[in-house]
C-alpha positions as CSV (number, residue, x, y, z in Angstrom):
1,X,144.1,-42.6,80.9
2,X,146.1,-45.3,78.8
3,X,146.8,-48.6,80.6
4,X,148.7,-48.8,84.1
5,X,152.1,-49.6,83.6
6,X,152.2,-50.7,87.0
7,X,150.9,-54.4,88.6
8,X,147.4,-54.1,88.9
9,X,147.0,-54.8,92.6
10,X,144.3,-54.1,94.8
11,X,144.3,-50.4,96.6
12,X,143.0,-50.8,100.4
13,X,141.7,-47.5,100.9
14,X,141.4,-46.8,104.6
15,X,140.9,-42.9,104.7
16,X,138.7,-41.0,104.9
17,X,137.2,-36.9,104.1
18,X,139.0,-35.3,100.8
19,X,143.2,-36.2,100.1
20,X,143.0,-39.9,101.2
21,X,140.1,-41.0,99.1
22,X,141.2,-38.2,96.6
23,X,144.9,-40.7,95.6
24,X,142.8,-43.3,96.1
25,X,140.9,-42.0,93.0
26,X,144.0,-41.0,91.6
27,X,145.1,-44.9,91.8
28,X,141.7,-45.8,90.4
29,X,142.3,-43.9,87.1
30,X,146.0,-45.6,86.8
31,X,144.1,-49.0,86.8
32,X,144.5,-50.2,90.2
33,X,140.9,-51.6,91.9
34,X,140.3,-50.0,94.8
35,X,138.3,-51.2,97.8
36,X,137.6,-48.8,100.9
37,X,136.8,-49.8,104.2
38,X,134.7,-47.4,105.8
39,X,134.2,-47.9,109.7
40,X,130.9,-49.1,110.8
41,X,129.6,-45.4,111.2
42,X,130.9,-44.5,107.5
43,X,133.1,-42.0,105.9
44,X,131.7,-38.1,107.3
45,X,132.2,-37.2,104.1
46,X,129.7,-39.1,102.9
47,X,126.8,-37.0,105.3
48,X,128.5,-33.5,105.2
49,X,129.2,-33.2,101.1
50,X,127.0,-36.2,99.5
51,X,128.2,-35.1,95.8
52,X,132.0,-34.6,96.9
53,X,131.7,-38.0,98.4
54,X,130.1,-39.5,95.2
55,X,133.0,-38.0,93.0
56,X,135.6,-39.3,95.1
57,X,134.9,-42.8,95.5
58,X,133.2,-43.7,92.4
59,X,134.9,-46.6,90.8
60,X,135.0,-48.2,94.5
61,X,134.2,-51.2,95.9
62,X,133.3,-50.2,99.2
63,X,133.0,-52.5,102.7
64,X,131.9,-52.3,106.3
65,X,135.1,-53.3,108.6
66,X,135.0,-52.8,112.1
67,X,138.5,-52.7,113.1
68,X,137.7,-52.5,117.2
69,X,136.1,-56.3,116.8
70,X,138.3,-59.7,116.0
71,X,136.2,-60.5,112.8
72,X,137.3,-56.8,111.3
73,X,141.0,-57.0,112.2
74,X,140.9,-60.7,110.5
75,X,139.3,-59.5,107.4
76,X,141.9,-56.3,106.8
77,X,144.9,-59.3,107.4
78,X,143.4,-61.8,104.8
79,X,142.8,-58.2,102.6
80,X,146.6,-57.2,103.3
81,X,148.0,-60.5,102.5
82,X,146.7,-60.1,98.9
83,X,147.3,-56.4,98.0
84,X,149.8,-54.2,97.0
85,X,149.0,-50.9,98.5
86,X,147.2,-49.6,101.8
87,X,146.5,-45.4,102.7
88,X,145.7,-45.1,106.1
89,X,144.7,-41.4,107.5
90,X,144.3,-42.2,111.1
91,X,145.8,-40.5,113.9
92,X,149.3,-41.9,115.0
93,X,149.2,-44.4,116.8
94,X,145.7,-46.0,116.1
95,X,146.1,-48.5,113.8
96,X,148.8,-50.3,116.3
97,X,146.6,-50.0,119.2
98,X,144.2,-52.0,117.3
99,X,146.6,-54.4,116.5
100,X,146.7,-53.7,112.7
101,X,149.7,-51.1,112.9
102,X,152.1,-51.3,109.4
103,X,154.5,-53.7,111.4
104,X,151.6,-56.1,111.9
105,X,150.3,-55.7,108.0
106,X,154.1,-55.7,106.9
107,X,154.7,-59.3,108.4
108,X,151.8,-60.7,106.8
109,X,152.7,-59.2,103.2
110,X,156.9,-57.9,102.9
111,X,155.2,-56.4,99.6
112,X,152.6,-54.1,100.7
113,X,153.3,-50.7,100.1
114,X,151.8,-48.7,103.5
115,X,151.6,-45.3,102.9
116,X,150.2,-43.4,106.0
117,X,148.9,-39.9,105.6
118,X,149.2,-37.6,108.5
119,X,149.2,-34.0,109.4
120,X,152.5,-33.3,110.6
121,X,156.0,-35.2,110.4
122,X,156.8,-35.1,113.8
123,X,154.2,-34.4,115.9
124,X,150.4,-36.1,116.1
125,X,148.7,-32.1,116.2
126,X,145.3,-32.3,114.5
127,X,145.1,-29.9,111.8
128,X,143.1,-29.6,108.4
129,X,144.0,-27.6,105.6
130,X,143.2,-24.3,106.2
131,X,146.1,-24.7,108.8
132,X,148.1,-26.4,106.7
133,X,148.2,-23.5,104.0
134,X,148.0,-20.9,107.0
135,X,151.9,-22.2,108.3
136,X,153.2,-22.5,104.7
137,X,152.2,-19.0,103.8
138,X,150.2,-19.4,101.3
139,X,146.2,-18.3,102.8
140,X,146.3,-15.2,101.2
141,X,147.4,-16.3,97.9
142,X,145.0,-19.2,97.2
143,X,141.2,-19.2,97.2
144,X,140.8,-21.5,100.0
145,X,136.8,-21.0,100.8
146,X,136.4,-22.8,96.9
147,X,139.3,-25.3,96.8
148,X,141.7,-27.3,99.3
149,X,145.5,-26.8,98.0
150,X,147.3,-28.4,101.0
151,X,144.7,-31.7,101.0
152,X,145.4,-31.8,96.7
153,X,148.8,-30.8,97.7
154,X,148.5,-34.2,99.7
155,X,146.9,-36.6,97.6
156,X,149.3,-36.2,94.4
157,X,152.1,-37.1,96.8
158,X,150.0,-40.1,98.2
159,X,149.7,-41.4,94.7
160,X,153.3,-40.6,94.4
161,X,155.1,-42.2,97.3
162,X,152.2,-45.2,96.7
163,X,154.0,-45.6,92.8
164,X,157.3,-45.6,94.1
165,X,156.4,-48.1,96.9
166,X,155.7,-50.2,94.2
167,X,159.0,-49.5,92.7
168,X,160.9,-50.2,95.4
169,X,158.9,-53.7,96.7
170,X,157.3,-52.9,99.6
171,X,157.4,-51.2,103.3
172,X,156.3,-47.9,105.3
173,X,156.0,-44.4,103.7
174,X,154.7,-41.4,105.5
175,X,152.9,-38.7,103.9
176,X,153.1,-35.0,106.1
177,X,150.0,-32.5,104.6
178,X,152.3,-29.8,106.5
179,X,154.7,-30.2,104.1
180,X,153.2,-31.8,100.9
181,X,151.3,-28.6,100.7
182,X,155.3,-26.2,101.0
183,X,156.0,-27.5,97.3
184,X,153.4,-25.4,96.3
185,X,154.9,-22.7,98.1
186,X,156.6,-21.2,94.9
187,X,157.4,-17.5,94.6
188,X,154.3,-15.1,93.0
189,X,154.9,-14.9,88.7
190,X,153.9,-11.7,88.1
191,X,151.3,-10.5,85.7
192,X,149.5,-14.1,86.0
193,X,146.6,-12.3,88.2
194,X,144.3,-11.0,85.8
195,X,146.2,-7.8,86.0
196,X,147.3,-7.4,82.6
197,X,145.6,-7.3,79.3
198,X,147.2,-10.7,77.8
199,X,146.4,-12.6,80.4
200,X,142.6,-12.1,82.0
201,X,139.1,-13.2,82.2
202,X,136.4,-11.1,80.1
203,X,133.3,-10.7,80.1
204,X,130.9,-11.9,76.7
205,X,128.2,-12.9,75.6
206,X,126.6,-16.1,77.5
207,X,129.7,-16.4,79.8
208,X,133.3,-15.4,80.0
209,X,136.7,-16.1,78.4
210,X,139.6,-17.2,79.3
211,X,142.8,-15.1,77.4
212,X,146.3,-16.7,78.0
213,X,148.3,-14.4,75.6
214,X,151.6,-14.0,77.5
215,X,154.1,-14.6,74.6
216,X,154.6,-11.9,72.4
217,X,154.2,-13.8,68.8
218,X,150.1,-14.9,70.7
219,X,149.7,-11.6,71.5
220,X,150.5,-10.2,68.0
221,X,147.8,-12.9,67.0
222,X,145.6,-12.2,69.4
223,X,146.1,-8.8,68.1
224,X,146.0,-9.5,64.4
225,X,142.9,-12.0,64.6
226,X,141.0,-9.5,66.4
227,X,141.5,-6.2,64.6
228,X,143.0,-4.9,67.4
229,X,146.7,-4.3,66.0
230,X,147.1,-0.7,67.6
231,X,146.5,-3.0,71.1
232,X,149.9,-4.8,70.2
233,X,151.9,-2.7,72.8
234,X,149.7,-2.8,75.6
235,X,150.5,-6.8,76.2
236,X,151.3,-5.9,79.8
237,X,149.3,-2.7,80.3
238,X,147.1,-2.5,83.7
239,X,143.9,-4.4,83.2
240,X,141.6,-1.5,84.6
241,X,138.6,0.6,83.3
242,X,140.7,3.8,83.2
243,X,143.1,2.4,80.8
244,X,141.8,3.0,76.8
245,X,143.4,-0.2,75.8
246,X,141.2,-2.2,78.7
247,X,137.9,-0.9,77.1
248,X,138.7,-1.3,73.7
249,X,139.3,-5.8,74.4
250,X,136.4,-5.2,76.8
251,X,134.2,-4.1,74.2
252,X,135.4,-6.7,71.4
253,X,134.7,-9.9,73.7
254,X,131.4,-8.3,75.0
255,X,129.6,-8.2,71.6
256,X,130.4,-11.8,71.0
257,X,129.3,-15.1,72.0
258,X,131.3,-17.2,74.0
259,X,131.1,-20.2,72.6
260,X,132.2,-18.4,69.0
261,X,135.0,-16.8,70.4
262,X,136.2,-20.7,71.4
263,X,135.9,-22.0,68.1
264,X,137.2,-18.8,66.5
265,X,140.3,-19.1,68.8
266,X,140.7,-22.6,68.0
267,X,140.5,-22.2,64.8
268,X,143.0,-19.3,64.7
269,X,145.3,-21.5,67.2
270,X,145.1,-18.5,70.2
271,X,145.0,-19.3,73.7
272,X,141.8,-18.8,74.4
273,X,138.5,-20.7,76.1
274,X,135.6,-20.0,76.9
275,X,135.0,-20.5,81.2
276,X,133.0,-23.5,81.3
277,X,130.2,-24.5,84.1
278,X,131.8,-27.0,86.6
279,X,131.0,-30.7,85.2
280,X,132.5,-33.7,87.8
281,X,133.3,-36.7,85.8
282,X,133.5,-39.7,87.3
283,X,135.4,-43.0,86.4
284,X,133.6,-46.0,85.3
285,X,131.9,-48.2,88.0
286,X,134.1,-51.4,88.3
């Protein structure tokens, strides 16, 4: 990313698990430092997914504060006082019963930007996101045993409500996973399910590919770059093993290398990639 065009104060990443520390990464790639405080027992994360933990906080400075003892709550004040931004995950309520609530934080610096990240807007119900995309309706449609939507769903609008925060000078700003994870509630676009010709995952040599064809003038392409021009109908026909047209794009990408169908398509400007293994890349240690 180009450089922040935002004052380059200090994140104080209190969170903990995936969406806090995930727009505290976020924040970390716009150019703000970030430092996490992690309770004397650590993040969970940290134990239960070692490699998720690594991905998420690298870039971090990360410090020991015991918030229960006088020493802690003294260190997060002096922190506060010279920061623009704090994410807090805790239940409601615990921060202010340890004396360090936003009200407390606020007084010490007008500026900071608090942005608390909860589950619910109106009630203090525990959740995680399996529940979250359970009440929006949206289990069934996303692949939730691989990937967290409503925590993702969560973290952008962290980053989000943190930036305008900033914007605005200052004060309390609430984050609800419950209902960060409704805006991607949109209604099902048909024919973007692998259904369809134009638009699937195939089999090749050495891996899979990726075809995006939707348009028609890609499709004629497709078509034309291929060989394939009596396929140039069957855009939208069913992507299924009884269909002729299926077998006939089967049986082009599956006598050809995966990587050379990238470059080919590249070359010939189509939409298509080859499915790449999963690579994390992490920022630059600070």
């Amino acid at each position: 990313m180009g450089p922040s065009a935002f004052p380059p104060g200090r994140v104080l990443d209190l969170t903990r698990f995936l969406p806090g520390p995930l727009a505290g990464r976020f924040l970390l790639r716009l150019g703000f430092p970030v430092l996490k405080l992690e309770p004397p027992g650590g993040d969970p994360l940290s134990s239960l997914a070692p490699e998720a933990y690594r991905f998420l906080n690298a870039g971090k400075r990360v410090e020991v504060l015991d918030l229960k003892g006088e020493a802690g709550r003294k260190r997060l004040l002096a922190l506060a006082r010279e920061s623009a931004l704090l994410l807090d995950s805790n239940r409601p309520g615990v921060m202010e019963r340890l004396g360090v609530g936003p009200e407390v934080l606020l007084r010490e610096n007008p500026r900071l930007v608090y942005v608390r990240l909860r589950g619910y807007p109106d009630r203090p119900d525990p959740g995680h996101d399996l529940t979250y995309l359970a009440e929006a309706g949206l289990l069934g449609r996303f692949p939730w045993r691989a990937f967290q939507f409503a925590d993702l769903a969560g973290a952008l609008a962290v980053a989000l409500i943190a930036l305008k925060g900033l914007l605005l000078g200052g004060g309390l700003y609430e984050v609800a996973l419950s209902e960060a994870v409704k805006e991607l509630a949109y209604p099902e676009i048909p024919f973007l399910d692998g259904s369809v010709l134009c638009y699937g995952v195939y089999p090749a040599k050495g891996g899979e590919v990726a075809l995006a064809a939707l348009e028609p003038h890609l499709w004629a392409l497709f078509c034309e770059r291929a060989g394939l021009s009596e396929l140039l109908g069957a855009a939208f026909s069913p992507a299924c093993p009884e269909n002729p047209a299926y077998q006939k794009i089967c049986a082009f990408f599956r006598d050809r290398e995966a990587e050379a169908l990238e470059a080919w398509a590249k070359a010939e400007g189509l939409p298509l990639r080859r499915v790449a293994p999963f690579a994390v890349e992490n920022p630059p240690d600070p």
